[in-house]
FIMARSE-57656 format. One record per residue: x, y, z of N, C-alpha, C in turn; residue in three letters. Coordinates in steps of 0.1 Angstrom, whole numbers, plus 5000, padded with zeros to 4 digits. Example, Ala and Ser with C-alpha at 12.3 -4.5 7.8 and 13.67 -1.06 7.14 Angstrom:
BEGIN
513249435078512349555078513249675078ala
512849785071513749895071512950005079ser
END
This chain:
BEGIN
246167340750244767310755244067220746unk
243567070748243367000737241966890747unk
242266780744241066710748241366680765unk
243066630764243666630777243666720787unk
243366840782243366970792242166970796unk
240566870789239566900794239466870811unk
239966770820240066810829240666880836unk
241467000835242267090838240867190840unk
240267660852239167690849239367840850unk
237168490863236468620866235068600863unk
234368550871232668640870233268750858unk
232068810853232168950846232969040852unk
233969150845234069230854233069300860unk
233469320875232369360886233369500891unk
232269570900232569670900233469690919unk
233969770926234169760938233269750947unk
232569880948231569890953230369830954unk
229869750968228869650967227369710964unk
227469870962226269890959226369910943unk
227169840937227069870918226869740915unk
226069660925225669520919224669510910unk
225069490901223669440888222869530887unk
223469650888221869770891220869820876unk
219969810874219169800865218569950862unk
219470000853219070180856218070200843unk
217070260841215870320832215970470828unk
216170480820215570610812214570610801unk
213570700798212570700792212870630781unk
213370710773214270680760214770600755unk
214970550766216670420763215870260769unk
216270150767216570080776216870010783unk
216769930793217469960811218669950802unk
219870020814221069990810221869950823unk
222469880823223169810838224569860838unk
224569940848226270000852227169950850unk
227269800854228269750857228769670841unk
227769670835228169650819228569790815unk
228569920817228970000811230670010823unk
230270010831231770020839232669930834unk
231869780825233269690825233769750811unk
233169870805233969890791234370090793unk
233770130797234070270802235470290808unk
235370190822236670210832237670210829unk
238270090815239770100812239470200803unk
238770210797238970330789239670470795unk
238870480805239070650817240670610820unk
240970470820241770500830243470480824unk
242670440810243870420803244470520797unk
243470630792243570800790244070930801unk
243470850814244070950824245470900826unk
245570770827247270740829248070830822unk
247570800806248670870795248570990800unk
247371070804247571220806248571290816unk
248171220826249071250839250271150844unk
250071020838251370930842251070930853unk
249870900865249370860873248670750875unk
249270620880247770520880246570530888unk
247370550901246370580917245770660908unk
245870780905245270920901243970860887unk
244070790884243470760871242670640875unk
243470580887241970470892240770540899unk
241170650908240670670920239470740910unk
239870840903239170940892238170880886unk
238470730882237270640877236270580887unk
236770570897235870500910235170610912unk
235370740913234770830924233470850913unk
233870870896232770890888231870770890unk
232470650896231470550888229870560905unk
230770630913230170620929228770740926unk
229270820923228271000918227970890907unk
227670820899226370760889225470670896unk
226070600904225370510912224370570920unk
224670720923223870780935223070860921unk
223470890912222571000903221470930895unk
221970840888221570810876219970720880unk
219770670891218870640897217770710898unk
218370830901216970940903217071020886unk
218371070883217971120870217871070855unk
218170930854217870880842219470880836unk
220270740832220970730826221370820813unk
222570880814222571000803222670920787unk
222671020776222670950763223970820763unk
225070910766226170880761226870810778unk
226870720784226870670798228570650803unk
229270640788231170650787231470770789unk
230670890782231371030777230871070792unk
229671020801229771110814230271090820unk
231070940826231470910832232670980829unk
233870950818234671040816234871160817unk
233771250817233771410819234071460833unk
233571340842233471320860234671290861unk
235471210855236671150860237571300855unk
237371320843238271420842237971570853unk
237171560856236771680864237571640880unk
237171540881237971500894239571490892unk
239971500881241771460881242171620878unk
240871680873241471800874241371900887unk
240871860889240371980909241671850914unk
242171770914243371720921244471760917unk
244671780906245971810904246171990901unk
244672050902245172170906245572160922unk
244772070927245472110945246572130949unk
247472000939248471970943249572050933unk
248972150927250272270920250872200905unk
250172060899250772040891250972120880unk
251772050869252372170858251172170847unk
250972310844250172350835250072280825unk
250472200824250072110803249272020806unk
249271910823248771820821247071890823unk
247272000830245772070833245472110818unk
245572140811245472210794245072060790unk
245871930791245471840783244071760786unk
244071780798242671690806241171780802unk
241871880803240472030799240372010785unk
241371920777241171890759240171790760unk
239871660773239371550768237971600765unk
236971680773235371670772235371780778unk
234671920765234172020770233072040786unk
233372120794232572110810231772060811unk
230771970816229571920815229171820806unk
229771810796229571740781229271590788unk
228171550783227871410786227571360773unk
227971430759227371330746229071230745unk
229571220734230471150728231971240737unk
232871120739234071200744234671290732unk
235771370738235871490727237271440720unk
238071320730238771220726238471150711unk
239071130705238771040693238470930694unk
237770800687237670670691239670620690unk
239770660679241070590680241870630685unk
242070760695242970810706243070700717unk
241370670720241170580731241470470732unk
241570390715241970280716243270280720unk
243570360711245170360714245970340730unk
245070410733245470450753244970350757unk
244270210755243970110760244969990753unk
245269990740246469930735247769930740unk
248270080746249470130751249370060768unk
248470050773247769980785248669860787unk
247869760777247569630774249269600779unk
250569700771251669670766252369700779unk
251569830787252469840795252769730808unk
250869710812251069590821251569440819unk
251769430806252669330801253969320800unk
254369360805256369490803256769370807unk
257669310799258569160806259569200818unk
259769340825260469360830259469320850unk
258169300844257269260856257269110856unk
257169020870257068950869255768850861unk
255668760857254368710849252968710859unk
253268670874252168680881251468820879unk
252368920882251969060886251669120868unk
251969070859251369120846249969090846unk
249668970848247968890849247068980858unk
248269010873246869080880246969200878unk
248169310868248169410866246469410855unk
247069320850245869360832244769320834unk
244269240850243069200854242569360859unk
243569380866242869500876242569630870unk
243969650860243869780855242969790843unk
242769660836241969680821241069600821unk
240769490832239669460832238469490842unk
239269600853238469640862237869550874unk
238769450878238769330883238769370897unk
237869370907238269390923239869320930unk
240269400938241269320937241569160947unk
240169200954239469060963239468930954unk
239368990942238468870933239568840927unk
241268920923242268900922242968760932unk
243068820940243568790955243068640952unk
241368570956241268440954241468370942unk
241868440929242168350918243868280924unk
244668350928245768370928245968260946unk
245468280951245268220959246068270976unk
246368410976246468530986245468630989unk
245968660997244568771004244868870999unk
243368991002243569110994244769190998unk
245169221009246169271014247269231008unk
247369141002248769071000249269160982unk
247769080981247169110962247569270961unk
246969350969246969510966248469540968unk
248969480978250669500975251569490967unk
251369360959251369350951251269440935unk
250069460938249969570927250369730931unk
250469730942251269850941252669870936unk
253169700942254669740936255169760924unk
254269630914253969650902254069780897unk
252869900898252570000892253770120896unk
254470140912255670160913256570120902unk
257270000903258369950895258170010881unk
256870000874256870070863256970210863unk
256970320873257470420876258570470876unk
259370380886260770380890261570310875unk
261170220870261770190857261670270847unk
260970360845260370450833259870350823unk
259370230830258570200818257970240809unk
257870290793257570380786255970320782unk
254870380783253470340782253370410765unk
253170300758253470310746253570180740unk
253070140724252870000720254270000712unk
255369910711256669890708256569880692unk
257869920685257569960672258569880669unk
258469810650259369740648260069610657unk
260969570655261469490662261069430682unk
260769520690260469510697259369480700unk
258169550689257069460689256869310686unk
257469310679257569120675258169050690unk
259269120696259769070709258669080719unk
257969190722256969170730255669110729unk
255569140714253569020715253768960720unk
254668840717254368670727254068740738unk
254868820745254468790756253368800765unk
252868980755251368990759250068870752unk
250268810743249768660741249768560753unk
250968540759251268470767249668520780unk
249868670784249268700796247468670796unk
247468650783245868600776245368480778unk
246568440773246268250774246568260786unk
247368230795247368260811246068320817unk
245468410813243968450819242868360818unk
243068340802241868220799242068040807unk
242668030806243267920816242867940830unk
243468110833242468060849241268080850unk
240468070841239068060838238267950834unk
239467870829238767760817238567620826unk
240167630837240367520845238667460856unk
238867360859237567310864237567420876unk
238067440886238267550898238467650897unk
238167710883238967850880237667950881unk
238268070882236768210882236668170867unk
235368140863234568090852234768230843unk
234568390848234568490840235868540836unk
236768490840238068480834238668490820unk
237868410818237868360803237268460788unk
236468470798235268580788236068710790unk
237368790797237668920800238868840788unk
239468730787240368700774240168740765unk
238668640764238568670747238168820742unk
237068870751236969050752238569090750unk
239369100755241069120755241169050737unk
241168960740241868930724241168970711unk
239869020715239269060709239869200705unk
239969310716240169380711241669410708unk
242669330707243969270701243769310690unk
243169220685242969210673242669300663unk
241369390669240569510662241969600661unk
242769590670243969730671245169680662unk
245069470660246469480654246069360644unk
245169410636244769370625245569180613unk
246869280618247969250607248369120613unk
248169070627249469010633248568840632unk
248968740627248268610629247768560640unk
249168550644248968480658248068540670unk
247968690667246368700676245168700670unk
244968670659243868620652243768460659unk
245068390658244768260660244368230673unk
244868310682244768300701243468350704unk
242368410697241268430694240368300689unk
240668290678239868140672240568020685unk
241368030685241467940699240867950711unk
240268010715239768080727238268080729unk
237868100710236468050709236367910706unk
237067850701237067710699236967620710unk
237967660720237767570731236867630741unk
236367790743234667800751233867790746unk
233567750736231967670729231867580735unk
232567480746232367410746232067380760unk
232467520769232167520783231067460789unk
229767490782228467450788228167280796unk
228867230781228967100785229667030788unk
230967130796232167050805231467000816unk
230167030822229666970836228466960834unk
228066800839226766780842226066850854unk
224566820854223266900862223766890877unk
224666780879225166750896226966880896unk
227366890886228567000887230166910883unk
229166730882230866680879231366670862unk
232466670863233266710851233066630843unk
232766630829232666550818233666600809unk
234466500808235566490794235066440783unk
236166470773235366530756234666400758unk
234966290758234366180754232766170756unk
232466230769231066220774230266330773unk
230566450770229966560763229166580752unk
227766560760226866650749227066750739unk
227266720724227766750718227166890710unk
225666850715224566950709224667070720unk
224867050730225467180744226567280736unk
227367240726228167350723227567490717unk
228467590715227867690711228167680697unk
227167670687227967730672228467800671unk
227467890677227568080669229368090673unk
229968030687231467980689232267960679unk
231667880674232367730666232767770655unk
231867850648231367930639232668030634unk
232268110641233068260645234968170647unk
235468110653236468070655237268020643unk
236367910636236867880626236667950615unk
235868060612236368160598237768190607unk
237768270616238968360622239968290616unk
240268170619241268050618241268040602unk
240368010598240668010579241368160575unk
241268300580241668380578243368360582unk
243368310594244568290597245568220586unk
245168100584245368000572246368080561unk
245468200555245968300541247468360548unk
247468370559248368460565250268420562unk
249768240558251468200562251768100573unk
252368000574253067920586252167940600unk
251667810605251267880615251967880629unk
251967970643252767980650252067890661unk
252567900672252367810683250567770684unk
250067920687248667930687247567880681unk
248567920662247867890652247767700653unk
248667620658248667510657247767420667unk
247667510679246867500690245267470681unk
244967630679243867630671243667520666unk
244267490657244167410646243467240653unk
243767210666243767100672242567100678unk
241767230684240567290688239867270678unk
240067280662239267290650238667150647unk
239367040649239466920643238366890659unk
238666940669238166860679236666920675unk
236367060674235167080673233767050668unk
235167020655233866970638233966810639unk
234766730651234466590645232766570653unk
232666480649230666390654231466320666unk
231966260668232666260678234566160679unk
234766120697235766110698236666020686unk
235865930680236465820674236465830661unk
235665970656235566040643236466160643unk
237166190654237866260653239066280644unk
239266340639240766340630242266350635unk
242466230648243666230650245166230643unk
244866190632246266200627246966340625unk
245466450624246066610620246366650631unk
245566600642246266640655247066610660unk
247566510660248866440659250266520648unk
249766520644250966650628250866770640unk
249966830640249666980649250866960658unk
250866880668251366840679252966810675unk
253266730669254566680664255066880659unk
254466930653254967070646255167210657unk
253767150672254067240681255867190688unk
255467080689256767010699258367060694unk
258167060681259767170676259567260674unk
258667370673258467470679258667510692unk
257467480701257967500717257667390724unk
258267280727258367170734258067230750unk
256967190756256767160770256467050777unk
256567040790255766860792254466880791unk
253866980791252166980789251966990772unk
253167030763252567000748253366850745unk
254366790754254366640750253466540759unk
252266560765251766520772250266500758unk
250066620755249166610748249566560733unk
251066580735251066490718251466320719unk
251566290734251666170734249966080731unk
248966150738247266160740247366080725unk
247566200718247266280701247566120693unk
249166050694249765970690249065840697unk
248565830705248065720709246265700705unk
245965800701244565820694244365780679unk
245665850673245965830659246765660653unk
247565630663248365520659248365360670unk
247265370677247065300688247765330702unk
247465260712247765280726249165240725unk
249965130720251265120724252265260719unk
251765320704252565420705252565550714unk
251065600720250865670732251965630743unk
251665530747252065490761254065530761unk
254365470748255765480742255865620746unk
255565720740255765870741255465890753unk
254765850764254465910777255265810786unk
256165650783257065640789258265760791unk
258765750779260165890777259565990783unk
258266070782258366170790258266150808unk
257966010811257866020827258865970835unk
260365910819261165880823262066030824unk
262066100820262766240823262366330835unk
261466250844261266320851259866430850unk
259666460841258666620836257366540839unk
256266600846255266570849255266440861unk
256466420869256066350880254766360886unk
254266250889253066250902251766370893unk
251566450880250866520875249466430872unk
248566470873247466380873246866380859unk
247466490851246766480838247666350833unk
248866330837249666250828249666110833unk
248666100845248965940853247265920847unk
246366030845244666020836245865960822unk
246166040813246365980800247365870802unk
247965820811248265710808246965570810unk
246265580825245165510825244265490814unk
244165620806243065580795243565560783unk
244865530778245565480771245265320771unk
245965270786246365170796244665080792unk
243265180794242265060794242165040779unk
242665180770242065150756242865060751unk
244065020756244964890751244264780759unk
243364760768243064570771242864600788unk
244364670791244364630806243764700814unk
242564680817241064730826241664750838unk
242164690849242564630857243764750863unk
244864720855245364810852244865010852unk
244365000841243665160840243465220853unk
242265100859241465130871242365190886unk
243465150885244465130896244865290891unk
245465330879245665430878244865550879unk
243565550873243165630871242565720895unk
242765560899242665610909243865680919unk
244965670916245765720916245865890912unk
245365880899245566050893244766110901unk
243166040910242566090914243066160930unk
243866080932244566120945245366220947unk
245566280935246666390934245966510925unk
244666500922243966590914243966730920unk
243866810909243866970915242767000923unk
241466910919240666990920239266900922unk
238166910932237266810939236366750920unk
236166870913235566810903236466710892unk
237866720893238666630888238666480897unk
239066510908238766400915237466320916unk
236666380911235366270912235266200898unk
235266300886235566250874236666140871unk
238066120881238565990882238465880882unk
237565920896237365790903236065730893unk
235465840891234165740880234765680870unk
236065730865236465660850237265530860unk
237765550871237765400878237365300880unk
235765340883235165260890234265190873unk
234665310864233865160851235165100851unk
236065150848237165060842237164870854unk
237064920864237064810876235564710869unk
234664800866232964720865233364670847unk
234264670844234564660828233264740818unk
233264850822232264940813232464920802unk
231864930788232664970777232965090773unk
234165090768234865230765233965310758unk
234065450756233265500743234165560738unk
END
């Protein structure tokens, strides 16, 4: 994800129920506190603790919806409690326990649930903080299980940990809810029927699985970051990688998929002008970024630095860093991005990281050597008819002379764009290239 990806996009988590919209709850003491900010950090918690308890998903969702339904109707009239996690939790446990006595289950899981929060207790859960992380870590791993397909990991970790409706699933993905909820049923079955073991992998296996739960992050943030993407997408990543991190201290590479994450959403504000169409790095108000972003990303990243070699992410970062701190495009430090890029490419070669290291190479060493690199790759085939790669050849194409040229192309990429705000952004870098604008 680099300058080229800038035309390439969850609201907050929301809650199901259309009556937990934005609700603005008061107590004397406290104040307001909005449900649906305590449900987006409460829910996986309940639900990640009742799973482990009982090895029930249904049983551990339903338990959290029914508590979050009884606050919505209470807390209105009685005043949001101290502790707004530990009641909610006390409800859900109370509800998973009158179910699973109904249903005759075995005495330990009723002894274990009756351990989380003394009757009534609405202060602090009786859970430990770091029980709970734990049971949200062991989460994180399980809806990641490489044994699920990659689609159904994304909407597992959307739904189950980030409390994602599954409506709001369904249109990221581009199926209806009916389809979506099937989906996720099969999912949470298969992990049933497989004995998926809900638990964070030790030694060896952990090193085999991070990537992949990395993978399911960056895959999140992307469908948030893209120009047509749920915009809050992005923000349930870095929340996610965030709390990666706090749980796994030790590991680089999610320190680095973090600083990456903040590196490239500082900069969201001013991906679109006051009308909605897309501005690439080049035309971006520079003063629109977020520091406090910018900021925060690059210590992360310098910390990363101490750690050793950096891995795919770390290199990524690293290309986000240079983009952030240059004054602008032509102050930019292409040649490190260009090294970044050359170091990702024998690492993990894709057409979308030799797409961007051809960009990188034609920034750093002129347009003929860009275009060179994005011949070979369009001669293999990879990125046929892709519009990022018919854009970076056009703006290669005008920054070498041939205007004319560019203009033909860039209308072209426009014809095949993902997305209405890509397509308009085209045709505008068309229609200067045709008026012979000057470059910037």
């Amino acid at each position: 994800m680099t300058a080229s990806l800038e035309a390439a996009s969850l609201e907050a988590a929301s809650l199901e129920a259309a009556s937990l919209e934005a609700a603005s709850l008061k107590q004397a003491s406290l104040e307001a506190v909005s449900l649906e900010t305590v449900a987006a950090d409460a829910c996986p918690r309940i639900v990640a603790t009742l799973i482990r308890v009982t090895g029930d998903w249904t049983l551990a969702e339903d338990c959290a919806q029914e508590a979050l339904a009884l606050a919505v109707r209470r807390w209105p009239q009685e005043g949001v409690p101290a502790n707004p996690g530990g009641w909610l939790m006390t409800v859900a446990r109370n509800r998973a326990i009158d179910t699973l006595r109904r249903a005759s289950v075995e005495r330990r899981k009723l002894e274990e649930l009756a351990r989380l929060a003394p009757a009534g207790h609405d202060g602090p859960e009786a859970v430990g903080e770091e029980e709970v992380v734990d049971d949200r870590l062991r989460l994180i791993f399980t809806c990641c299980h490489p044994a699920l397909p990659l689609e159904a990991r994304v909407a597992l970790t959307l739904r189950t940990i980030c409390a994602v409706p599954a409506a709001r699933i369904a249109r990221a993905f581009l199926v209806t809810e009916p389809t979506m909820t099937r989906r996720l049923t099969r999912a949470k079955r298969k992990i049933a029927d497989a004995g998926i073991p809900y638990r964070v992998p030790t030694g060896p296996a952990l090193a085999e699985r991070l990537p992949g739960v990395l993978a399911v992050l960056y895959l999140l943030f992307t469908q948030g970051y893209d120009a047509d993407g749920e915009p809050a997408f992005a923000q349930e990543a870095i929340r996610l990688a965030r709390l990666l991190r706090r749980l796994m201290p030790g590991q680089s590479e999610v320190s680095a998929l973090l600083a990456l994450f903040l590196l490239q959403h500082s900069r969201r504000d001013a991906r679109q002008d006051a009308e909605g169409n897309l501005l690439p790095l080049d035309r971006q108000d520079r003063s629109r970024w977020d520091r406090a972003s910018i900021t925060e990303g690059l210590d992360i990243l310098a910390g990363v630095e101490q750690d050793g070699p950096d891995g795919p992410y770390g290199l990524q970062a690293r290309v986000a860093a240079c983009h952030v701190t240059a004054p602008s495009v032509s102050g930019t430090d292409w040649p490190t991005i260009a090294r970044c890029y050359d170091d990702l490419a024998r690492m993990h070669s894709t057409p979308v990281v030799e797409l961007n290291r051809a960009v990188a190479h034609g920034y750093a060493h002129g347009p003929p050597a860009g275009l060179a690199l994005l011949a070979g790759l369009r001669s293999g085939g990879a990125l046929d008819g892709h519009p990022l790669a018919i854009a970076a050849e056009a703006d290669l194409t005008a920054r070498g002379g041939d205007r004319d040229r560019a203009a033909v192309l860039f209308r072209q990429a426009a014809a095949v764009a993902h997305s209405e705000p890509e397509r308009r952004a085209l045709l505008d870098r068309a229609d200067e290239n045709a008026r012979r604008e000057p470059l910037r």
